[in-house]
DSSP file (Angstrom, degrees, kcal/mol; ACC not computed):
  #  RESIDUE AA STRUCTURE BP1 BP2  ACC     N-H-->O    O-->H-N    N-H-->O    O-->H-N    TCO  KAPPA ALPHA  PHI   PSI    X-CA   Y-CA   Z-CA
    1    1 A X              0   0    0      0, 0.0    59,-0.0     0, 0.0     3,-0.0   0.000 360.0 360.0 360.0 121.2  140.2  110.4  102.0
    2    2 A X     >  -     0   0    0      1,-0.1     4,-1.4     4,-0.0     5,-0.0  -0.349 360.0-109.0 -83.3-161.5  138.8  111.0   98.3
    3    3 A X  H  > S+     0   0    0      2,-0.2     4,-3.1     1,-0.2     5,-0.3   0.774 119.9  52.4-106.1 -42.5  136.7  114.0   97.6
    4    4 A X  H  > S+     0   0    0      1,-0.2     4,-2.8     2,-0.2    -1,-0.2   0.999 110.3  54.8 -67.2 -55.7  133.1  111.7   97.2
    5    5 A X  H  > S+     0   0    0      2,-0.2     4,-6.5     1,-0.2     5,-0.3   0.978 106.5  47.2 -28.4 -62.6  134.2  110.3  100.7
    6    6 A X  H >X S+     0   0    0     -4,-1.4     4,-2.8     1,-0.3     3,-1.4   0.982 117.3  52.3 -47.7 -58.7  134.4  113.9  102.4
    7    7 A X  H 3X S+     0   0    0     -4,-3.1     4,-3.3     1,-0.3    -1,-0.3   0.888  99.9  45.2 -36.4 -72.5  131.5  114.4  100.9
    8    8 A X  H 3X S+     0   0    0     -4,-2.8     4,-1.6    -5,-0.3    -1,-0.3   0.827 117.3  54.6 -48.7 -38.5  129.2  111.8  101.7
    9    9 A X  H <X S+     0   0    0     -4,-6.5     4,-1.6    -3,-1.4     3,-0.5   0.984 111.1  51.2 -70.2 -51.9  130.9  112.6  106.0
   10   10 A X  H >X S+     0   0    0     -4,-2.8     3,-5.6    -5,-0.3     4,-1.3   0.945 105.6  51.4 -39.4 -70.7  129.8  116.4  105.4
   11   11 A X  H 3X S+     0   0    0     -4,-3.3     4,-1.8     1,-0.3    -1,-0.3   0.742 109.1  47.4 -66.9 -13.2  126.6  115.3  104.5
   12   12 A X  H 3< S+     0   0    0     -4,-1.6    -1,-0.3    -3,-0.5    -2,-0.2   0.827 114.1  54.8 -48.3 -31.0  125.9  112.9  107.9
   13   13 A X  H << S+     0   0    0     -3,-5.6    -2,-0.2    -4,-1.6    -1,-0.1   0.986 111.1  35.0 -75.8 -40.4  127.1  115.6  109.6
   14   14 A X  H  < S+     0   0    0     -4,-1.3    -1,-0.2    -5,-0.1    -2,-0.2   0.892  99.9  96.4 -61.3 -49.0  124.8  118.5  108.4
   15   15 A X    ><  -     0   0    0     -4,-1.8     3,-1.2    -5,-0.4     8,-0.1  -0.159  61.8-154.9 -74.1 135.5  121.9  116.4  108.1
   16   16 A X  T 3  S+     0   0    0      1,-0.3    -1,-0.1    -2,-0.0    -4,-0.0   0.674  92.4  63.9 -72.0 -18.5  119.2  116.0  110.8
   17   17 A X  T 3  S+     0   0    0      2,-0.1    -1,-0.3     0, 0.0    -2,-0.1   0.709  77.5 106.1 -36.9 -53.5  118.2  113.0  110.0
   18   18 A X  S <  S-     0   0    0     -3,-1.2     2,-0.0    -6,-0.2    -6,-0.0  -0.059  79.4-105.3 -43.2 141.7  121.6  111.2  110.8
   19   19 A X     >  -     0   0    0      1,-0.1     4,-3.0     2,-0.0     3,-0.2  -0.408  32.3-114.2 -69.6 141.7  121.7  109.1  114.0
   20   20 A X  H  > S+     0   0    0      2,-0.2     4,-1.1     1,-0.2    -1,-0.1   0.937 116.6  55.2  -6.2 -70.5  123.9  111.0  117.0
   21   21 A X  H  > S+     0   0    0      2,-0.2     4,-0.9     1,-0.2    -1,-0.2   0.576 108.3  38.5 -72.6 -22.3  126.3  108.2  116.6
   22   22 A X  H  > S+     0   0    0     -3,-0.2     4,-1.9     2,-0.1     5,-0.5   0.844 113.9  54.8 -91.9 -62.1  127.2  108.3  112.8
   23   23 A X  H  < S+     0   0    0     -4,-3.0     4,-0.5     2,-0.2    -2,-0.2   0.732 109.4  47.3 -36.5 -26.9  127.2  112.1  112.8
   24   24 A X  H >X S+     0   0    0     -4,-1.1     4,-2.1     2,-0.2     3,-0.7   0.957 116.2  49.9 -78.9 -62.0  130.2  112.0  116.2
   25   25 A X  H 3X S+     0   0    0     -4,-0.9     4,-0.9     1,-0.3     5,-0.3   0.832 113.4  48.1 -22.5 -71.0  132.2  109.1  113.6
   26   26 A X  H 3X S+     0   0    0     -4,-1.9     4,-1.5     1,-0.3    -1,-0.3   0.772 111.9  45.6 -42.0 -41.5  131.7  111.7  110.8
   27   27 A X  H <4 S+     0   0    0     -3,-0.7     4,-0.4    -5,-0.5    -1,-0.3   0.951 114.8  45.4 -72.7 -52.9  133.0  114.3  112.7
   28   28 A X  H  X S+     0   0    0     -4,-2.1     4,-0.8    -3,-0.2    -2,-0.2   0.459 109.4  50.5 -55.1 -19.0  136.0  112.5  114.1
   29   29 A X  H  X S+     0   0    0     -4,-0.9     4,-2.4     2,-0.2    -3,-0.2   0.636 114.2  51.1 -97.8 -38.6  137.3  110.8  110.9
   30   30 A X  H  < S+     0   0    0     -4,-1.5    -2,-0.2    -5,-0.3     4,-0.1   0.754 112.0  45.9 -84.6   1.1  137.0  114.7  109.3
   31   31 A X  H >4 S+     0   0    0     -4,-0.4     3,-1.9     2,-0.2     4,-0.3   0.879 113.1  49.2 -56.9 -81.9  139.1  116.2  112.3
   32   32 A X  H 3< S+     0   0    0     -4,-0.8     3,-0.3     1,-0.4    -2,-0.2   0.347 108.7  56.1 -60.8 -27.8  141.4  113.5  111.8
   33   33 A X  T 3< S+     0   0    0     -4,-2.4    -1,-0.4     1,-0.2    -2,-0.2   0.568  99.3  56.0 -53.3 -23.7  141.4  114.4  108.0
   34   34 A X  S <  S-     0   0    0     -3,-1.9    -1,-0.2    -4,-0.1    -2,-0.2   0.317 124.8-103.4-107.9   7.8  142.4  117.8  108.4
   35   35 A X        +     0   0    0     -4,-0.3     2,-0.3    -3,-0.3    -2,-0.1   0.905  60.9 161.8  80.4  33.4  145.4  116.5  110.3
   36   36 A X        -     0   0    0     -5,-0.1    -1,-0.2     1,-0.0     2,-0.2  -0.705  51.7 -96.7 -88.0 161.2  144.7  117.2  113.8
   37   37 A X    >>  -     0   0    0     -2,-0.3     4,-2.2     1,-0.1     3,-1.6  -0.458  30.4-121.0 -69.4 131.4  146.4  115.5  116.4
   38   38 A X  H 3> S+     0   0    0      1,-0.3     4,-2.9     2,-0.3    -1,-0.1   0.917 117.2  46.7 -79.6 -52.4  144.2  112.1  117.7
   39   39 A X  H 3> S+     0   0    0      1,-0.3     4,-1.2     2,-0.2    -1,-0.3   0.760 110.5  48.8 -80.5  -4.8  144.4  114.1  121.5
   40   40 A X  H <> S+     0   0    0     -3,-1.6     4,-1.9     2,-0.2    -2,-0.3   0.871 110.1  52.6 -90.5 -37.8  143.4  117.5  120.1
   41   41 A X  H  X S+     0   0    0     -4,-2.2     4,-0.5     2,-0.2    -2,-0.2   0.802 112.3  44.8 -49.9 -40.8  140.4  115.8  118.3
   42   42 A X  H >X S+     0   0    0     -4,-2.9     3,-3.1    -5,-0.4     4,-0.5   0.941 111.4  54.5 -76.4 -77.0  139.2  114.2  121.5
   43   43 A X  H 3< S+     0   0    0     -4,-1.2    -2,-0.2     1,-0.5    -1,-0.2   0.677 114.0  37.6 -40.9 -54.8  139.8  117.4  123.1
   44   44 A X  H 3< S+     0   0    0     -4,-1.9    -1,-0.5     1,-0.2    -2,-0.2   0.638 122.1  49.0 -88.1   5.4  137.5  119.5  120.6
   45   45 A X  H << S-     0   0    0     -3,-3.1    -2,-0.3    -4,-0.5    -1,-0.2   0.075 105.7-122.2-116.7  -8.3  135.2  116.7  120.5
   46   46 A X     <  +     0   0    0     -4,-0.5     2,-0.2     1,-0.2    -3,-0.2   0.862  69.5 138.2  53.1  36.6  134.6  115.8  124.2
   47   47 A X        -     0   0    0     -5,-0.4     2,-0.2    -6,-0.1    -1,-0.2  -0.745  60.8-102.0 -74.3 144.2  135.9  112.2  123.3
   48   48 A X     >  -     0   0    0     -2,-0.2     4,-2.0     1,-0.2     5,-0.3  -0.361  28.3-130.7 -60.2 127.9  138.0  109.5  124.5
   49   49 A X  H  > S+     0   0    0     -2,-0.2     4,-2.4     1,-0.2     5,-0.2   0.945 113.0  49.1 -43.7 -23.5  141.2  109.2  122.9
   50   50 A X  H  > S+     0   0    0      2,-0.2     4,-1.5     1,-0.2    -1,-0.2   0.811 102.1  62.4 -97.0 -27.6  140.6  105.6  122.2
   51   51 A X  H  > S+     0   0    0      2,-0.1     4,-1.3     3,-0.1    -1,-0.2   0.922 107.4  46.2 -57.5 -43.7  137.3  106.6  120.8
   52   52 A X  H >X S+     0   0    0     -4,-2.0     3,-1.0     2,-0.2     4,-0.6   0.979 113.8  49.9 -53.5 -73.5  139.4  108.7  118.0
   53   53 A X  H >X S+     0   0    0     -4,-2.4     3,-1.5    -5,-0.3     4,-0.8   0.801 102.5  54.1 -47.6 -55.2  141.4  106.0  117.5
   54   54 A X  H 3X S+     0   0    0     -4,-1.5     4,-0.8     1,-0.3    -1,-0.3   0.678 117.8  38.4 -62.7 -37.3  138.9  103.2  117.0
   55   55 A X  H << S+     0   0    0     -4,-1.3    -1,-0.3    -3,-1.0    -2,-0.2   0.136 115.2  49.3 -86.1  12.2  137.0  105.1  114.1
   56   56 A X  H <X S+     0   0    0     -3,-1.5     4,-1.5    -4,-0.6    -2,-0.2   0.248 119.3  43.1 -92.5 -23.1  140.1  106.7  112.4
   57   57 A X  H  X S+     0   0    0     -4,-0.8     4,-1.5    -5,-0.4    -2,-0.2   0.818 116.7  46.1-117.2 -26.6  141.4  103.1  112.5
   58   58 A X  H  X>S+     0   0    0     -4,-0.8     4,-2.1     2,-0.2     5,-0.7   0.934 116.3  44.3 -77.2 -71.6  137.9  101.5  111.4
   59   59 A X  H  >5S+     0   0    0      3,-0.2     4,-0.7     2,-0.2    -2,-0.2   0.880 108.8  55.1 -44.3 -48.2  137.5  104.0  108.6
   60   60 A X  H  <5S+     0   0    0     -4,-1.5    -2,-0.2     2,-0.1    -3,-0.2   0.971 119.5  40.1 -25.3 -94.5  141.3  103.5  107.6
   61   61 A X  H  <5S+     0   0    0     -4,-1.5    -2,-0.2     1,-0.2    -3,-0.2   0.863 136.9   9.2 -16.5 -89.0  140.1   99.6  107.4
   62   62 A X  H  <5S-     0   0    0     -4,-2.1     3,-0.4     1,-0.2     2,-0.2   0.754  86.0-145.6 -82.4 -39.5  136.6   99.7  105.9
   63   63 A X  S >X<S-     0   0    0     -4,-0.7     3,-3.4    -5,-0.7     4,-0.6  -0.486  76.6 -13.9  88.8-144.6  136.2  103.3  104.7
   64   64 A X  G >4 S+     0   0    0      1,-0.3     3,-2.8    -2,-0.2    -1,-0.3   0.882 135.2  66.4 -40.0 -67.2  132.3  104.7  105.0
   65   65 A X  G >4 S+     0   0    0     -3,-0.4     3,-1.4     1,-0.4    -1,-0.3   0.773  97.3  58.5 -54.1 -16.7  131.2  100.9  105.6
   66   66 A X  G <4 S+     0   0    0     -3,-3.4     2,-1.2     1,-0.3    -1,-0.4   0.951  89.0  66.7 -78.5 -30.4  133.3  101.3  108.9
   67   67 A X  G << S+     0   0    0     -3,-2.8    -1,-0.3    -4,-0.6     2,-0.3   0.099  87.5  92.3 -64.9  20.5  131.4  104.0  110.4
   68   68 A X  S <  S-     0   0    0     -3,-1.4     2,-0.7    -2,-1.2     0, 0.0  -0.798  86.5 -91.8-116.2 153.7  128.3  101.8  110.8
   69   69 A X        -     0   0    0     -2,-0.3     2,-0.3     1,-0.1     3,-0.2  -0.602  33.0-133.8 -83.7 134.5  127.4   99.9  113.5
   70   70 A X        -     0   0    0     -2,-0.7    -1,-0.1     1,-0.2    -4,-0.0  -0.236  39.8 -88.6 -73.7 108.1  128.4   96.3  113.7
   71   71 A X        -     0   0    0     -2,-0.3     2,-0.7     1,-0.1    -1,-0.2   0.617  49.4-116.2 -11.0 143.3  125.8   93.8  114.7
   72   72 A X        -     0   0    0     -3,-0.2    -1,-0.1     1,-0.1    -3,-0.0  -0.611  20.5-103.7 -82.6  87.2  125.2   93.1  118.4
   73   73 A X        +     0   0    0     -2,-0.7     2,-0.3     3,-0.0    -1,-0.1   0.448  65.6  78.8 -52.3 150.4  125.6   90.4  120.3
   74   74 A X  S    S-     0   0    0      3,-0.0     2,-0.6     0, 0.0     3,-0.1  -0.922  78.4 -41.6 158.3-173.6  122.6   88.1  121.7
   75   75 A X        -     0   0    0     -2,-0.3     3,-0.0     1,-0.2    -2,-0.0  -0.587  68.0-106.4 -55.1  97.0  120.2   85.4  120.7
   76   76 A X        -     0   0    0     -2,-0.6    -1,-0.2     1,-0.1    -3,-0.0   0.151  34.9 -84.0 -22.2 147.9  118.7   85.7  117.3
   77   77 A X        -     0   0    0      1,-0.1     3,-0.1    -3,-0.1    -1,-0.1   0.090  37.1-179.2 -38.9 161.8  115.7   86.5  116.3
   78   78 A X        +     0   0    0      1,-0.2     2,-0.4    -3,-0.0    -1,-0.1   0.646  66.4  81.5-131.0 -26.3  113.0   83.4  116.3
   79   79 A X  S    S-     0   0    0      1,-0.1     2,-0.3     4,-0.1    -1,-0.2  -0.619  77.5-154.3 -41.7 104.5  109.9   85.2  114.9
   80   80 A X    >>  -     0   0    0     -2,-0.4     3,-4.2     1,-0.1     4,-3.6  -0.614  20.1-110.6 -89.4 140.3  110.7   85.1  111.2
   81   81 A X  H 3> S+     0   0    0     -2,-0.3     4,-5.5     1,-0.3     5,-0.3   0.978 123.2  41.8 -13.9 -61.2  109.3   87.8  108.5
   82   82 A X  H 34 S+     0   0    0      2,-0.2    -1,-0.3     1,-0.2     4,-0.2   0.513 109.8  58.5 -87.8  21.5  107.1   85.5  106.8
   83   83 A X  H <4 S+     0   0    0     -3,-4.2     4,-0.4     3,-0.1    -1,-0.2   0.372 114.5  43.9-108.8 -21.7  105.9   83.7  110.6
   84   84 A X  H  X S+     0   0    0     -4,-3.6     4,-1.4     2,-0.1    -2,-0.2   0.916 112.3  50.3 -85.4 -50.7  104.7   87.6  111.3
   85   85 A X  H  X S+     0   0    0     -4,-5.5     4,-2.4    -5,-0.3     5,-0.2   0.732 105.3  56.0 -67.5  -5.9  103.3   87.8  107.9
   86   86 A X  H  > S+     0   0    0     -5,-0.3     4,-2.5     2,-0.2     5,-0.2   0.927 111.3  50.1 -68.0 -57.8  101.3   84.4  108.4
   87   87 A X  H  > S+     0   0    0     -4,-0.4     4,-1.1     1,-0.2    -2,-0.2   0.815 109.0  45.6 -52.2 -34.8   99.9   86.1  111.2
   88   88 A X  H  X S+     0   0    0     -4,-1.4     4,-1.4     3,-0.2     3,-0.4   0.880 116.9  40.4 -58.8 -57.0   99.0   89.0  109.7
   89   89 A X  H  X S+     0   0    0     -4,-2.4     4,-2.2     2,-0.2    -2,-0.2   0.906 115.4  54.1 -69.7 -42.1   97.3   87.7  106.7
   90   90 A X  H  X S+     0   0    0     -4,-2.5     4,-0.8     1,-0.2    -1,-0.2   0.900 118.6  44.3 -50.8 -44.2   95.5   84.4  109.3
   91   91 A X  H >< S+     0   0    0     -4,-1.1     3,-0.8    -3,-0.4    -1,-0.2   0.939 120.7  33.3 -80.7 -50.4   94.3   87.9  111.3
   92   92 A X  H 3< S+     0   0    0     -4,-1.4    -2,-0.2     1,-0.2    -1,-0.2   0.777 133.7  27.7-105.4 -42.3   93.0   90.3  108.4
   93   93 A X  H 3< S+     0   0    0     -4,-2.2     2,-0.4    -5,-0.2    -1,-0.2   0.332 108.2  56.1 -87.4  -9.8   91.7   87.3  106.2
   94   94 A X    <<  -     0   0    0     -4,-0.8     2,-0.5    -3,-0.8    -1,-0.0  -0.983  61.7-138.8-148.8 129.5   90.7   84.5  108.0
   95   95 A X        -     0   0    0     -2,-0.4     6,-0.1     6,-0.1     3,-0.1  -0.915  21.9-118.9-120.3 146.7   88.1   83.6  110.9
   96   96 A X        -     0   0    0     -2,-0.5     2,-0.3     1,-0.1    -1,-0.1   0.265  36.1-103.1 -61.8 177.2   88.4   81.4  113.7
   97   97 A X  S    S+     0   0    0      1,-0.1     2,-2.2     3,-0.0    -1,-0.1  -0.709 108.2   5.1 -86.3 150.1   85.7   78.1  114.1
   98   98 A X  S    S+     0   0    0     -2,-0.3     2,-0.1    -3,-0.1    -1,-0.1  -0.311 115.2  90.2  81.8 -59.7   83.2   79.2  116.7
   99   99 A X        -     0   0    0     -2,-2.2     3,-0.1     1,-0.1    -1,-0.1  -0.344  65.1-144.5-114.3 136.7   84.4   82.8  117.3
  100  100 A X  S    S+     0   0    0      1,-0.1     2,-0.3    -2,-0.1    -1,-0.1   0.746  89.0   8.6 -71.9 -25.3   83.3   86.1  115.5
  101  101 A X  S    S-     0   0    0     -6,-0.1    29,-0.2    31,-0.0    -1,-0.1  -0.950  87.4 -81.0-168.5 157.0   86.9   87.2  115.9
  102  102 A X        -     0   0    0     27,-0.4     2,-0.3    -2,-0.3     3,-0.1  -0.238  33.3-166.2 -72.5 179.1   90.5   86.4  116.8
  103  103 A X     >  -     0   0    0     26,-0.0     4,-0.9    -4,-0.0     5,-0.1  -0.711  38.8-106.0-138.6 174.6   91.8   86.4  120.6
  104  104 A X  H  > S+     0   0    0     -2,-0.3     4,-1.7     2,-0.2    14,-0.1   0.801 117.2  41.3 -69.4 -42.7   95.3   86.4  121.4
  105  105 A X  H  > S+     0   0    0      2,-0.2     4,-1.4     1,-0.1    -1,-0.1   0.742 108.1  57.3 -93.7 -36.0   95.2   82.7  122.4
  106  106 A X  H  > S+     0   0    0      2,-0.1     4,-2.3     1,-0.1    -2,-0.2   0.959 113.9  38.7 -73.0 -45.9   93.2   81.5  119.9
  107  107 A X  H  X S+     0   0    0     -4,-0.9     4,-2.3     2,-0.2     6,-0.3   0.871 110.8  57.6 -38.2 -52.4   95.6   82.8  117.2
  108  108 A X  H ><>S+     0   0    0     -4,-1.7     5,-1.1     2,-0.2     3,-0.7   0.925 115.5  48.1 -45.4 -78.0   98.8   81.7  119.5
  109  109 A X  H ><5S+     0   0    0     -4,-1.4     3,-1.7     1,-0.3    -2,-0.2   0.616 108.3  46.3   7.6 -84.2   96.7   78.2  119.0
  110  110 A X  H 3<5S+     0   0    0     -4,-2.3    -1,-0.3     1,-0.3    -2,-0.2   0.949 124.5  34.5 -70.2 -56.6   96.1   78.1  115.4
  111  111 A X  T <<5S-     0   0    0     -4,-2.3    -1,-0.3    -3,-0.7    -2,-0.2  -0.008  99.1-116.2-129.9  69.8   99.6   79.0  114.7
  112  112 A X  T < 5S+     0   0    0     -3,-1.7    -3,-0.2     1,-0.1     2,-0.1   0.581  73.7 107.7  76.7  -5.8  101.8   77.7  116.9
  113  113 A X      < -     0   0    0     -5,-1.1    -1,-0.1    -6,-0.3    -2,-0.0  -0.445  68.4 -75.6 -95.1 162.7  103.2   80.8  118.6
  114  114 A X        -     0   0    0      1,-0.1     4,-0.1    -2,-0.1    -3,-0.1  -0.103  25.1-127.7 -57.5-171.2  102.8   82.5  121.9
  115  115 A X  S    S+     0   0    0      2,-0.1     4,-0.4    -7,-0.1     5,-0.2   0.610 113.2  47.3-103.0 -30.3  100.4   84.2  122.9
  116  116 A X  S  > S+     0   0    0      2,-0.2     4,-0.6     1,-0.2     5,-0.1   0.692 108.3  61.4 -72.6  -9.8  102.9   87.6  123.9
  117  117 A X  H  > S+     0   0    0      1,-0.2     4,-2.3     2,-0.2     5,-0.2   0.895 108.3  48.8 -89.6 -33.2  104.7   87.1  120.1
  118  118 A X  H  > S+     0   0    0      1,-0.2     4,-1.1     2,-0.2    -1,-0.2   0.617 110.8  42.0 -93.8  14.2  101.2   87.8  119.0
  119  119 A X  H  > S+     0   0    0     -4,-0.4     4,-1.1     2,-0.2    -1,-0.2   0.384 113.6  54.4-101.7  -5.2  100.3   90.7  120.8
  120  120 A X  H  X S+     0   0    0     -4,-0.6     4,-1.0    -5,-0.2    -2,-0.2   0.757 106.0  48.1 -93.4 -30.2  103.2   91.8  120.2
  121  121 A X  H >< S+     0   0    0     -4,-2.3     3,-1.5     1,-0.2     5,-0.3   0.985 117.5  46.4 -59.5 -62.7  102.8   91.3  116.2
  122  122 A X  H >X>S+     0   0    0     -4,-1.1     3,-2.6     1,-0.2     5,-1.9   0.916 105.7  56.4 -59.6 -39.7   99.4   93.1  116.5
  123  123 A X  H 3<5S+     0   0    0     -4,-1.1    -1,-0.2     1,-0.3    -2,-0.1   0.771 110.3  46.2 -60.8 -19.5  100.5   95.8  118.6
  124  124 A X  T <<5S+     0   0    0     -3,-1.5    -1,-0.3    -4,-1.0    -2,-0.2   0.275 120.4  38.6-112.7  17.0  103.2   96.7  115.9
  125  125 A X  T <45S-     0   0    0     -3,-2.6    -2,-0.2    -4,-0.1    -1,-0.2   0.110 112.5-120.3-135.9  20.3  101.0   96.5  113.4
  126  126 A X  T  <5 +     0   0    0     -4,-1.5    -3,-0.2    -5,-0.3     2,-0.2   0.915  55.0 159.2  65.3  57.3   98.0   98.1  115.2
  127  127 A X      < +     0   0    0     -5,-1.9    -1,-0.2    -6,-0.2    -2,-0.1  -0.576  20.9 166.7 -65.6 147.0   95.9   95.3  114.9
  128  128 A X    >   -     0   0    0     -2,-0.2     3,-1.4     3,-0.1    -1,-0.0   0.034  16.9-179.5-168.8  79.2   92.9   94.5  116.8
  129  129 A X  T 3  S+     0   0    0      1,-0.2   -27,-0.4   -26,-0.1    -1,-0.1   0.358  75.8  74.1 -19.1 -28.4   90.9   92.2  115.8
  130  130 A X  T 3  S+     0   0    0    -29,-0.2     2,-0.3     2,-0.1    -1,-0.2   0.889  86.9  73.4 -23.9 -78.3   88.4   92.7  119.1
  131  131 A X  S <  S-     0   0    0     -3,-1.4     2,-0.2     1,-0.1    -3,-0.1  -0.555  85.5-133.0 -83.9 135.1   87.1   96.0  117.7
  132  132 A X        -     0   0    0     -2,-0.3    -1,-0.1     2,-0.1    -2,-0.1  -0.523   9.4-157.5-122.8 138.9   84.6   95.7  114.6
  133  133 A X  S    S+     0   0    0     -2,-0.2     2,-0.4     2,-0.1    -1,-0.1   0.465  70.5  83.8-114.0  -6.2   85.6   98.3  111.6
  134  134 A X  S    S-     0   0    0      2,-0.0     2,-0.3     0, 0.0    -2,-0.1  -0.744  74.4-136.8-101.4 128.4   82.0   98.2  110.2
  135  135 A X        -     0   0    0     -2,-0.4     2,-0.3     1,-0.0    -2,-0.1  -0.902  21.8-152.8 -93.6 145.5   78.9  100.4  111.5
  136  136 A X        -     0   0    0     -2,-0.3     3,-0.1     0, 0.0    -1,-0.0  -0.928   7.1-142.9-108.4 108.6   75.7   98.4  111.8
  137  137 A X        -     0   0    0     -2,-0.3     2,-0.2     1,-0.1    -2,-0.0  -0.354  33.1-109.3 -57.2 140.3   72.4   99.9  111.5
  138  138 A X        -     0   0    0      2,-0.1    -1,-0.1     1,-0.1     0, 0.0  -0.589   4.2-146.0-111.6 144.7   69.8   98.4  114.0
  139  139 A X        +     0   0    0     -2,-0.2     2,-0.5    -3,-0.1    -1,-0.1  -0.163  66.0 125.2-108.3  -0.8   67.1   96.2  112.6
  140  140 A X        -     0   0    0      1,-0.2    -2,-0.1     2,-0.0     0, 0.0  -0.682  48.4-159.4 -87.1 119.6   65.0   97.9  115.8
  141  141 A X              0   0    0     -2,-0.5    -1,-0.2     1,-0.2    -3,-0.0   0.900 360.0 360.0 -35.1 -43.1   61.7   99.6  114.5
  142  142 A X              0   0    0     -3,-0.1    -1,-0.2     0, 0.0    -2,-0.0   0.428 360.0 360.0 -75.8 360.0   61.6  101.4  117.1
C-alpha cells in the first residue's frame, strides 16, 4: 500500500460523508495493512472472515478502484437521460392543443411514454404542471 493510497482510506474513514460500506472496506484493507491476521481483523471488525478476504483480495487486484461497488444485476434502464429531458423541456415549455396545462396522460400521449414514467419524472423533478405559478388579479369591480 503506497503512502497516497493510506491516505486517500484514512480519509473515507474519518469523513462523514462516506457511505457505511466504503468506510467498513477502508477499514478492513488498513487492518489488513498493519499486518493483522485476516481472523483477528474480522474479530475487531465484527466481520466475516470471507468478508476480509474479499476486499483485501479486491484491493490487492484493483487498488482504491476495488473498494467500490460493482454494478448490480437487473434489467437496464429504459428511460434514457435525454427521454426525461424531452419531457421536462415538452412540460416547462410547451402547451398541450385544447388544454390550459399538462395531465399525466396527455403528456404519456404526446410522447410516447407511460403515464407512471411521467409521474414519476415530475415527481423527481417536482413538477406539476396542475398548479398555476402566476397570481391573477380579478377583473371583478366589485
Amino acid at each position: 500500500m503506497t503512502d497516497a493510497q493510506r491516505a486517500v482510506l484514512e480519509g473515507w474513514v474519518r469523513r462523514r460523508s462516506t457511505a457505511q460500506a466504503l468506510a467498513q472496506r477502508s477499514r478492513i484493507v488498513l487492518e489488513c495493512a498493519e499486518g493483522h491476521s485476516i481472523m483477528e481483523v474480522s474479530r475487531r471488525l465484527r466481520v466475516t472472515p470471507d468478508t476480509v478476504r474479499t476486499w483485501r483480495r479486491r484491493f490487492l487486484e484493483r487498488g482504491l478502484d476495488g473498494l467500490s461497488d460493482e454494478p448490480r444485476p437487473g434489467v437496464p434502464r429504459k428511460i434514457t437521460d435525454a427521454d426525461v429531458e424531452r419531457v421536462i423541456v415538452k412540460t416547462l415549455e410547451e402547451k398541450p392543443k385544447n388544454a390550459t396545462h399538462w395531465s399525466t396522460r396527455s403528456m404519456a400521449a404526446a410522447t410516447g411514454m407511460s403515464q407512471s414514467a411521467i409521474s414519476r419524472i415530475w415527481r423527481a423533478f417536482a413538477l406539476a404542471p396542475h398548479r398555476s405559478q402566476t397570481f391573477k388579479l380579478s377583473t371583478d369591480p366589485l
